[in-house]
GUBA-721894 format. One record per residue (C-alpha): x negated, y negated, z; residue in three letters. Coordinates in steps of 0.2 Angstrom, whole numbers, padded with zeros to 4 digits. Layout:
REM GUBA-721894
+-------+-------+-------+-----+
:    px :    py :    pz : res :
+-------+-------+-------+-----+
:     X :     Y :     Z : ALA :
...
+-------+-------+-------+-----+
END
This chain:
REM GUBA-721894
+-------+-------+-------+-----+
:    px :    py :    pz : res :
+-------+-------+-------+-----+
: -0020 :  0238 :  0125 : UNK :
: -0004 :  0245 :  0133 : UNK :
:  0007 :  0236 :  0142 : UNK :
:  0004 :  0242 :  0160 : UNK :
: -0014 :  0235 :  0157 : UNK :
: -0010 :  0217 :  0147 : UNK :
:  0002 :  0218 :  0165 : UNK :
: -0012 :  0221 :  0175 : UNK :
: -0024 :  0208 :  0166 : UNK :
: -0006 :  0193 :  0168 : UNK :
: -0006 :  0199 :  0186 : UNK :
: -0025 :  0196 :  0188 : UNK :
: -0023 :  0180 :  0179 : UNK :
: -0008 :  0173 :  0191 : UNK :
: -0020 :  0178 :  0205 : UNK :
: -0037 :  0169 :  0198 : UNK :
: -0025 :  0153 :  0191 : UNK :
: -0014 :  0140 :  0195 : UNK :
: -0003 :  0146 :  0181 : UNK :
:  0011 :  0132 :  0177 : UNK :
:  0020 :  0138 :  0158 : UNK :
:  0020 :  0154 :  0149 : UNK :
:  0011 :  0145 :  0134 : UNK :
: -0002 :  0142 :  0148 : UNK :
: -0003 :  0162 :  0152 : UNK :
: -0002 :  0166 :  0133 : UNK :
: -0019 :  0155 :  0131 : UNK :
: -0029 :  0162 :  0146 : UNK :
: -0025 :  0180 :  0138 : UNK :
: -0030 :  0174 :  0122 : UNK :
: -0045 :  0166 :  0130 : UNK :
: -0048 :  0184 :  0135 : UNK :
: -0048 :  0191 :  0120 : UNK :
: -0028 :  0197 :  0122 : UNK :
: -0015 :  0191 :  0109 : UNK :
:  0002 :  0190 :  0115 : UNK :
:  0018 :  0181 :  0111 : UNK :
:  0029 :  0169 :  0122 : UNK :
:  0043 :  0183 :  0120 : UNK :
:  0031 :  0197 :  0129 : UNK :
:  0024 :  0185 :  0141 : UNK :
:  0041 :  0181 :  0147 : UNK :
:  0045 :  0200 :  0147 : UNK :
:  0029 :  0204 :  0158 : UNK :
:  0032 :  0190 :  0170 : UNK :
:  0051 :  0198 :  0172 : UNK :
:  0044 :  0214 :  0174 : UNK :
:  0030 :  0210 :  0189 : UNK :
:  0046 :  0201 :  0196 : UNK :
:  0035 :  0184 :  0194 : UNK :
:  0042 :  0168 :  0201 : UNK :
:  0038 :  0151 :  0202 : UNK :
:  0035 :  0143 :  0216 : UNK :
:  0028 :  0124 :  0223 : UNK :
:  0011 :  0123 :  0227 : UNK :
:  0002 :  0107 :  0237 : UNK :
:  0005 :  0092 :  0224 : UNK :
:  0021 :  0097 :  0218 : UNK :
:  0017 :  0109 :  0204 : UNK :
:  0027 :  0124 :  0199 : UNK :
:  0017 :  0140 :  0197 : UNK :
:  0022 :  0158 :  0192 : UNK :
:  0015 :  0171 :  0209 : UNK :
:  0021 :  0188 :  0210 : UNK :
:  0026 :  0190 :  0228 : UNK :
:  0023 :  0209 :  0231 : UNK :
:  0004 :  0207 :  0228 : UNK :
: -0001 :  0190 :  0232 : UNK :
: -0021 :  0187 :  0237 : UNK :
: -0018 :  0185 :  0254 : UNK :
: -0008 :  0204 :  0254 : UNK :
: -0024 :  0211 :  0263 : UNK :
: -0017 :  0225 :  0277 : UNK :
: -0028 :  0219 :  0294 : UNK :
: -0037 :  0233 :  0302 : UNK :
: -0026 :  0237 :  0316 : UNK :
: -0013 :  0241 :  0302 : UNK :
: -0025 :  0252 :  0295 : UNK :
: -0027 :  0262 :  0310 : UNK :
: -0010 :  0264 :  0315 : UNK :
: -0007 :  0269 :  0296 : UNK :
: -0021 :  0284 :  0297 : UNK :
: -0017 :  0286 :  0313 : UNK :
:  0001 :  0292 :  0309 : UNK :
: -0003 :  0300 :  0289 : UNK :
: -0021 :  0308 :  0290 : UNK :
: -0022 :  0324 :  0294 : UNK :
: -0041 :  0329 :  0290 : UNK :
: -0056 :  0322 :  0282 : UNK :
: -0068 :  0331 :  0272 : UNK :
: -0084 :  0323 :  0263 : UNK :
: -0096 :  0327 :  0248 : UNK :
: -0110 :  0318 :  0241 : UNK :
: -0101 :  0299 :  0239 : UNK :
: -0084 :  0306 :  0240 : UNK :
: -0073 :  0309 :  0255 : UNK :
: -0056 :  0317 :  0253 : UNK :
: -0042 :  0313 :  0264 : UNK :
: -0026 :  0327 :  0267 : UNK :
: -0010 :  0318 :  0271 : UNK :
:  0008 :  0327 :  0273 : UNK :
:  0016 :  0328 :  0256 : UNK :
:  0020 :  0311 :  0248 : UNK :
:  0010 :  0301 :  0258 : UNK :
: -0006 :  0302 :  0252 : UNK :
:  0000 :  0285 :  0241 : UNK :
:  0002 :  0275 :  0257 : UNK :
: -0016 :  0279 :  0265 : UNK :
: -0022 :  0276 :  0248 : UNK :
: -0013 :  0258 :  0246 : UNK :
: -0019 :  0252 :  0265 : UNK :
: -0036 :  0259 :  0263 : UNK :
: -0036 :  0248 :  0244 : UNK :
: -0027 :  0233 :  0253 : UNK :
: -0039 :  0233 :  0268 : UNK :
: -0056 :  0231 :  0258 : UNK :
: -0063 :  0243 :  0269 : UNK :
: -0082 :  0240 :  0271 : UNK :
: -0092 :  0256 :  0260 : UNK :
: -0074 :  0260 :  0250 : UNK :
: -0075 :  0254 :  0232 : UNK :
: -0058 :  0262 :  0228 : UNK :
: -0045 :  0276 :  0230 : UNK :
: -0038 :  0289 :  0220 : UNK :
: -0021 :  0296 :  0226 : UNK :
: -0011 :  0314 :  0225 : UNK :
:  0003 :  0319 :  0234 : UNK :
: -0004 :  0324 :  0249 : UNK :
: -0023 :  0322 :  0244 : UNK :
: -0032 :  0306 :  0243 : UNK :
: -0051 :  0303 :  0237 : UNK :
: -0060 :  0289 :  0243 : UNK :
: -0077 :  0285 :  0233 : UNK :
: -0089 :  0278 :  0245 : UNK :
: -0102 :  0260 :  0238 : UNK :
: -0119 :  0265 :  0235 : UNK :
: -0129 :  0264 :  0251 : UNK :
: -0118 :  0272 :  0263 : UNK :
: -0114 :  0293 :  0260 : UNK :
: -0097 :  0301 :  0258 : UNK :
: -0100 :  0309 :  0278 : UNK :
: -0104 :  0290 :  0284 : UNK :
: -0089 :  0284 :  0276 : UNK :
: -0079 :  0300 :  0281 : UNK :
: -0085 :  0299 :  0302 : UNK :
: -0079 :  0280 :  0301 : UNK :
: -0062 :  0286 :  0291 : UNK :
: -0060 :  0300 :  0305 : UNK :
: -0063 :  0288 :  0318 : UNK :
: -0050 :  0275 :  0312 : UNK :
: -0038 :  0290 :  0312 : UNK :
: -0042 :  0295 :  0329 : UNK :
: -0047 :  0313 :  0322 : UNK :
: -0062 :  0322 :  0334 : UNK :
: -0078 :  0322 :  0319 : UNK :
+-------+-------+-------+-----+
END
């Protein structure tokens, strides 16, 4: 396992669990099959620039303060964020492709992941390309008429 994954798996952790020492962290990796050290859990948490913070009954737990659970961007961010970065929309099968000015694709791509938008099950980002891969039981051309129409783009 690499390190940006056993850092994605300790972020997922400090989302799913009140998570009080780093012993604690090393035994839910563990408990999922991940062996780790005190050393490289204290690394990881420096990295994801984890804190501790209080909780209701006094506790300490470690949250990582630029992706907390409640981080969702509410819809009227996401329009105003297509709005302003999407230029056209483009659909194929279960796959819509958005075009962005260069360096911005990440940005759609982020809010779009952030929102949880209804028939998206996940973004794939360029520089000024994005791919949205739409759930089953709604087409790419469904999912791109209600992408264009969050952007304010004519269909």
């Amino acid at each position: 396992m690499s390190k940006h994954q056993r850092q994605h798996r300790v972020a997922r952790l400090l989302g799913d669990h009140p998570v009080t020492s780093q012993e604690q962290l090393v035994g839910l990796l563990a408990g999922e099959g991940i062996v780790s050290t005190q050393a490289t859990v204290s690394r990881d948490l420096d990295d994801l620039g984890a804190i501790k913070v209080r909780v209701p009954g006094g506790d300490s737990v470690y949250a990582i303060p630029e992706h907390p659970a409640d981080r969702a961007v509410p819809a009227d961010q996401l329009r105003r964020v297509l709005g302003e970065w999407v230029v056209d929309v483009f659909s194929s099968g279960n796959l819509v492709v958005l075009r962005t000015p260069p360096g911005s694709a990440h940005v759609v791509a982020s809010a779009l992941d952030r929102t949880g938008l209804e028939g998206s099950i996940g973004t794939v980002a360029g520089d000024d390309t994005l791919m949205v891969v739409a759930a089953e039981g709604i087409t790419g051309a469904e999912l791109a008429d209600r992408l264009r129409e969050l952007a304010g783009l004519q269909a």
